[in-house]
C-alpha positions in Angstrom: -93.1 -74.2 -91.6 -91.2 -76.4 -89.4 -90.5 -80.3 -89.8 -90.9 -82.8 -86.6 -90.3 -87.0 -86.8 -93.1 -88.7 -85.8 -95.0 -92.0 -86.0 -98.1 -92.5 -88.2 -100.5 -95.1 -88.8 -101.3 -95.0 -93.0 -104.2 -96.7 -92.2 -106.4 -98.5 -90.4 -104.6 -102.0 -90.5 -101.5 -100.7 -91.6 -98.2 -100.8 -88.8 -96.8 -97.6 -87.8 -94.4 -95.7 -89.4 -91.4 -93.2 -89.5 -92.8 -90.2 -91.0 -91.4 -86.5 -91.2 -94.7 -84.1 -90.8 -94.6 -80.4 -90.7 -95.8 -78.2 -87.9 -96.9 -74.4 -88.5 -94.3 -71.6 -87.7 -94.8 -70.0 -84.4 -96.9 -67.5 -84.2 -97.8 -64.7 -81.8 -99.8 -66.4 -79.2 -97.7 -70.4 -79.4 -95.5 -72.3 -77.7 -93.4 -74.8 -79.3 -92.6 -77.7 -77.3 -90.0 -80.1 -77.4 -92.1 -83.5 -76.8 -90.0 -86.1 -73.9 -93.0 -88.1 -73.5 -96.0 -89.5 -75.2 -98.8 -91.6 -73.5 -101.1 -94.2 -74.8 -104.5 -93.9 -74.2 -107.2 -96.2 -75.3 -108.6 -93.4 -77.4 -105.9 -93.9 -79.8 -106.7 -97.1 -80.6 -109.5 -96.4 -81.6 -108.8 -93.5 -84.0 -105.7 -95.1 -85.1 -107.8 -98.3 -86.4 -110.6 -96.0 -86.8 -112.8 -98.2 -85.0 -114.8 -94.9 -84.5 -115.0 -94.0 -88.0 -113.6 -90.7 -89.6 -110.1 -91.3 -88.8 -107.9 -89.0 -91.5 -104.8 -90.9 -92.2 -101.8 -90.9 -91.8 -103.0 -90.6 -88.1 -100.0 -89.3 -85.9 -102.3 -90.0 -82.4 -101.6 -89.1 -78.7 -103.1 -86.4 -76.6 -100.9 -87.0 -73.6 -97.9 -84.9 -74.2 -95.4 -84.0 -71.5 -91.9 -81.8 -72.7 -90.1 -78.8 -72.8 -90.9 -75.4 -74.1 -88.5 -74.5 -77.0 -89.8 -71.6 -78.4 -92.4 -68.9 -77.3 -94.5 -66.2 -79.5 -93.9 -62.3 -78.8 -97.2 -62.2 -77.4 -96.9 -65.8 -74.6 -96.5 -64.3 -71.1 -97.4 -67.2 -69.6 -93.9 -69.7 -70.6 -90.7 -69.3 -71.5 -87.9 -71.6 -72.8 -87.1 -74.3 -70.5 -90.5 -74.5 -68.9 -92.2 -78.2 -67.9 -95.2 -78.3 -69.9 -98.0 -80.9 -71.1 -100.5 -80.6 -73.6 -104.0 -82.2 -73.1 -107.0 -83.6 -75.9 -107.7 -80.2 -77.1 -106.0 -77.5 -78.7 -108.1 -74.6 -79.2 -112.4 -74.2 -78.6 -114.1 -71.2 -80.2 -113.7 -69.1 -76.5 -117.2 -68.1 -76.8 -119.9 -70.4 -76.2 -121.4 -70.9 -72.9 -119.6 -74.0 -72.0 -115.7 -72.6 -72.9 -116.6 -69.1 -71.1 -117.4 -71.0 -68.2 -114.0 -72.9 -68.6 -115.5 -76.2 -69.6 -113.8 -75.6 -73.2 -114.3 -79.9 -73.7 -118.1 -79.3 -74.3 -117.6 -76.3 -76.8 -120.9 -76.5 -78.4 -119.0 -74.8 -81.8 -116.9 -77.9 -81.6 -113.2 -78.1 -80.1 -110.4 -78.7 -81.6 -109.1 -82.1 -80.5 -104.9 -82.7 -80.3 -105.3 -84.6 -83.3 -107.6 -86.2 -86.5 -109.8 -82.9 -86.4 -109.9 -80.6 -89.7 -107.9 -77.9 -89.4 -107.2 -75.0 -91.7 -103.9 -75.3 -93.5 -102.7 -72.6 -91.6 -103.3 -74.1 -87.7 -101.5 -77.6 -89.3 -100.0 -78.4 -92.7 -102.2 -81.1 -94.2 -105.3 -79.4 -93.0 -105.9 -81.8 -89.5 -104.1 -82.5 -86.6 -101.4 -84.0 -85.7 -100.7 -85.3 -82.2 -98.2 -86.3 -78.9 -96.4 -89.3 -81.1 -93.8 -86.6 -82.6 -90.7 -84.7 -81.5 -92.2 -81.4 -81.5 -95.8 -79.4 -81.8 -97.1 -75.9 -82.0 -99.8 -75.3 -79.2 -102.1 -71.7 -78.1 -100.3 -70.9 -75.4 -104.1 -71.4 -73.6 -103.9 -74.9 -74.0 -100.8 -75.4 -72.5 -100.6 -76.5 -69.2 -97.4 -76.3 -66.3 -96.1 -79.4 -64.9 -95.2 -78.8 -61.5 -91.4 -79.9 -60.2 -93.0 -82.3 -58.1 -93.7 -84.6 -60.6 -91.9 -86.6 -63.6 -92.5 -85.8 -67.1 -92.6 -89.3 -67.8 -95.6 -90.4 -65.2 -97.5 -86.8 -65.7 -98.1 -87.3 -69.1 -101.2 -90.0 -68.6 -102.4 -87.5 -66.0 -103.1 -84.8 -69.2 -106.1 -87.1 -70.2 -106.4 -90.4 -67.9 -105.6 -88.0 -65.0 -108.2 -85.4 -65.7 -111.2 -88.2 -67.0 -110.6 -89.1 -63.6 -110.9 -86.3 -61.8 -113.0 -83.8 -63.4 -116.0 -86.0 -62.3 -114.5 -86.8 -58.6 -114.6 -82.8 -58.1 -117.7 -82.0 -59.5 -119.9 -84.9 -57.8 -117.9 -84.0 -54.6 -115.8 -87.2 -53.2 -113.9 -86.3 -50.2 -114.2 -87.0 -47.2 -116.9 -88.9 -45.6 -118.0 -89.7 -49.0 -118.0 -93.6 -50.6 -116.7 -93.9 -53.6 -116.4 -97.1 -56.1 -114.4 -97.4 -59.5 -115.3 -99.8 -61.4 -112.1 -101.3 -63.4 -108.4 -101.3 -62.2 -106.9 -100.1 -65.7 -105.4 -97.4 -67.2 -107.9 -95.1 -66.0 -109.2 -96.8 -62.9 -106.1 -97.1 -61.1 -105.5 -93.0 -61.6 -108.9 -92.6 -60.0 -108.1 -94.5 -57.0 -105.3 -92.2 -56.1 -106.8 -89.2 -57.2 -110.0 -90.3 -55.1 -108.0 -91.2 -52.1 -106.0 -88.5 -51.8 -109.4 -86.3 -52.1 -109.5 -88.6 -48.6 -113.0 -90.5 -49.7 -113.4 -94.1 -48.7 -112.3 -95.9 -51.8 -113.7 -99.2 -52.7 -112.1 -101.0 -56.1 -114.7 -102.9 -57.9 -112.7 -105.1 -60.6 -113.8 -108.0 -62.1 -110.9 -110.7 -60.4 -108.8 -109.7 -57.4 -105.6 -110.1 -59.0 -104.7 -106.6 -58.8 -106.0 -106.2 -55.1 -102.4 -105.6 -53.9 -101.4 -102.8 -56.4 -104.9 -101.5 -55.5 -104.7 -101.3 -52.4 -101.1 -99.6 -52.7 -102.5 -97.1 -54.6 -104.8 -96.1 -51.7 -107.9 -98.2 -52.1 -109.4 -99.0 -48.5 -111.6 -101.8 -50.0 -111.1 -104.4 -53.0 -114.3 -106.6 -54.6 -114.3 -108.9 -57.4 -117.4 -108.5 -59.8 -117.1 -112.1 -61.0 -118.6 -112.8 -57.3 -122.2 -112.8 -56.8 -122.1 -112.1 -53.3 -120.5 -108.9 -54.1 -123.8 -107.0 -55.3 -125.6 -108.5 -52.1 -122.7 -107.3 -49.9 -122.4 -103.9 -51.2 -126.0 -103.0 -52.3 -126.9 -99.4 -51.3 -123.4 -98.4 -50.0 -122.0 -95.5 -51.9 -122.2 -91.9 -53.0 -120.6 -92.1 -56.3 -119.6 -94.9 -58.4 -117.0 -94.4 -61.6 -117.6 -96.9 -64.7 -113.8 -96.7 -66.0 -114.0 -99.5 -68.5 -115.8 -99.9 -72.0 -117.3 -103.6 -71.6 -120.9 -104.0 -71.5 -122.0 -104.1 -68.3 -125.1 -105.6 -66.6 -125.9 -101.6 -65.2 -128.7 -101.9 -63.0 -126.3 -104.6 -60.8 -124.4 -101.1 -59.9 -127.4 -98.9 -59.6 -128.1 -101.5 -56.8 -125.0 -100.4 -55.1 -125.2 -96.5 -54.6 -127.0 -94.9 -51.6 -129.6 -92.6 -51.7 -128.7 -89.5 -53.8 -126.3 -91.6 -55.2 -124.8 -91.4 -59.1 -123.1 -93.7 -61.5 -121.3 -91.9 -63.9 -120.4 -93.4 -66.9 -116.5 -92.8 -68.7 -115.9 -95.8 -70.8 -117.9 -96.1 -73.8 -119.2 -99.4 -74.3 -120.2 -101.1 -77.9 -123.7 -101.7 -77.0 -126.5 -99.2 -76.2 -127.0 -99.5 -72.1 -130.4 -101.0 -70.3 -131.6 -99.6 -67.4 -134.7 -100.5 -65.0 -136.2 -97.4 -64.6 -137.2 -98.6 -60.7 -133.4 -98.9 -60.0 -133.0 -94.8 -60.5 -136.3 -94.0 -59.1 -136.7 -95.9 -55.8 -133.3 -94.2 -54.0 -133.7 -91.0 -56.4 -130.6 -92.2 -58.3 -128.8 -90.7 -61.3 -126.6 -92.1 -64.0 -124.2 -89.3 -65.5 -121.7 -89.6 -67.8 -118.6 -87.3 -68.1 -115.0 -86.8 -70.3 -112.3 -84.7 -69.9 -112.2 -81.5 -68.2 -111.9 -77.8 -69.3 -108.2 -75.7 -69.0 -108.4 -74.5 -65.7 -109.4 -78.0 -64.0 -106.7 -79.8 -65.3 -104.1 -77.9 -64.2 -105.8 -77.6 -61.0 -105.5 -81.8 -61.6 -101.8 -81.3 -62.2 -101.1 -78.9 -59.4 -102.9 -81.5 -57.1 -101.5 -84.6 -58.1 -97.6 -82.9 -57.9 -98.9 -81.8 -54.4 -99.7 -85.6 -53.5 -97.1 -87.5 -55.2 -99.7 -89.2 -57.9 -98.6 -90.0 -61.1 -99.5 -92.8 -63.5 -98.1 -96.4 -63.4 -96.2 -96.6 -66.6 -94.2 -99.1 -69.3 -91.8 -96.7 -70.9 -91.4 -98.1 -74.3 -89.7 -97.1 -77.6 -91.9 -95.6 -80.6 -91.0 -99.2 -82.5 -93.2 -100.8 -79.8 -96.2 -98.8 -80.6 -98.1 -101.3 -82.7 -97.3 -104.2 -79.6 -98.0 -101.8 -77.2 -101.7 -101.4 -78.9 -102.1 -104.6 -79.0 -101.2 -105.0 -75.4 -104.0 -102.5 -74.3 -106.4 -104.4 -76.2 -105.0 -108.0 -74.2 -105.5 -105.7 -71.0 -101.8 -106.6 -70.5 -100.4 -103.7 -69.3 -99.7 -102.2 -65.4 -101.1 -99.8 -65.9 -100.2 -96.9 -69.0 -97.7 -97.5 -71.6 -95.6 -94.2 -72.2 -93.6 -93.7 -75.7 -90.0 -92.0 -74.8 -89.9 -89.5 -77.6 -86.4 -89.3 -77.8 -86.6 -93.0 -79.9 -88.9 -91.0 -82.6 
């Protein structure tokens, strides 16, 4: 076994802390990266305070890693030392169900193995779950590694390995590009990915936030059209306009006021998982032969196809770069909504 400095919650309403955790030795098929970068995603509040329930402490979090490869297994063929590299929310599915042979390894119906707080055997990590991105070093399959092109920057890539993919796994697969109208809802962490993911994709991109004090930065980021939800006459305005709306955020929303605004053949999809169970007027779906969807991540092959296309286009995340004594601030921040627009933990404070 190796040892790697990290930060870990020791529980739920305890602050973070130094830690030393161990990481398996490399074997045949792994890549051991050197972490640079560790982002912050919402999801690791959550877990960390386990507001979800289940969370196995201490809880080292963070499933948007972006380093160096330091050491390779005699059987990796895909990387070598030196490589640019990120690791995503999973690190291993069972590679046999329907969903992971057709490369969509986040729906493993055999259950993936998520970058961290999933059992584990002893063997995969020391202390029999995993351990994530808030650490100097981890141990990945080298099929759950992913390249980071040259033409980005470790630092603003690593929100793209889960903000980046949420993002635009379901732009792809509901087909925004041109000639298509497409609306995010919520100018956050995720949101403000999607607008340059869906602009670059050339759709018509329409911001649907709930002030207009980040109009500007949205409309920097590529967004041709900017709408405050706190205004009424913004669901009489846009009723029946677009092909595809994204829900980025996790509040409650009144949902059949957005149903109102897709076109015929038009779908909501729903990323943010809100507290409350959702209501929805049937009519609202039926009368323009609506759908309401709901996606996550996407499977190995996508993202990298994300990473390739967003070094392509010059897209990376807004970040804060903050040291790993902010963390517990930082958290806090997220849950203000006080950050532009993804904090980022420099590993080389850990």
């Amino acid at each position: 076994m190796s040892t790697a400095a990290a930060y870990a919650k020791p529980s739920s309403d305890g602050a973070f802390e130094k830690v030393t955790i161990e990481r398996r030795e490399v074997g045949p098929d792994d890549v051991l990266i050197d972490i640079k970068y560790a982002g912050i995603c919402h999801s690791d509040i959550h877990t960390a305070r386990d507001e979800w329930g289940g969370a196995q402490y201490p809880c080292v979090p963070g499933h948007e890693i972006a380093g160096i490869v330091a050491a390779v297994g005699s059987s990796v063929r895909k990387y070598q030392v030196g490589d640019r590299v990120g690791v995503g929310c999973l690190v291993n599915s069972c590679g046999r169900c329907v969903p992971c042979l057709a490369g969509e390894e986040q729906y493993c119906t055999n259950g993936a193995t998520w970058t961290y707080n999933t059992r584990v055997p002893e063997s995969a990590q020391p202390g029999g779950y995993t351990m994530g991105g808030y650490s100097t070093q981890i141990v990945v399959d080298e099929s759950f590694v992913l390249s980071i092109p040259e033409g980005i920057g470790l630092d603003v890539a690593a929100p793209l390995l889960c903000a980046g993919i949420t993002l635009f796994s379901p732009l792809k697969h509901w087909n925004a590009g041109p000639g298509k109208k497409v609306a995010i809802i919520g100018m956050g962490g995720l949101g403000h990915v999607g607008v340059k993911i869906a602009a670059a994709l050339g759709a018509e991109v329409t911001v649907l936030s709930q002030s207009l004090r980040k109009r500007d930065d949205g409309l920097r980021m590529g967004a041709h059209h900017y709408y405050a939800t706190s205004d009424k006459e913004t669901f009489r305005q846009l009723r029946g306009q677009f092909d595809l709306i994204i829900n980025t955020v996790s509040a409650d929303l009144p949902i059949d006021n957005y149903l109102r605004l897709l076109a015929l053949d038009g779908t909501l999809v729903i990323l943010g998982l809100p507290e409350h169970p959702m209501s929805v007027t049937g009519r609202h779906l039926a009368g323009f032969r609506r759908s309401l969807a709901g996606s996550m991540i996407g499977g190995l092959a996508q993202t990298q196809e994300m990473l390739n296309f967003c070094a392509s286009h010059g897209i990376g995340a807004e970040i804060e770069l903050i040291s790993a004594d902010e963390i517990d601030s930082a958290y806090d921040r997220v849950v203000a909504s006080d950050v532009q627009y993804r904090f980022v933990i420099d590993a080389a404070t850990l």
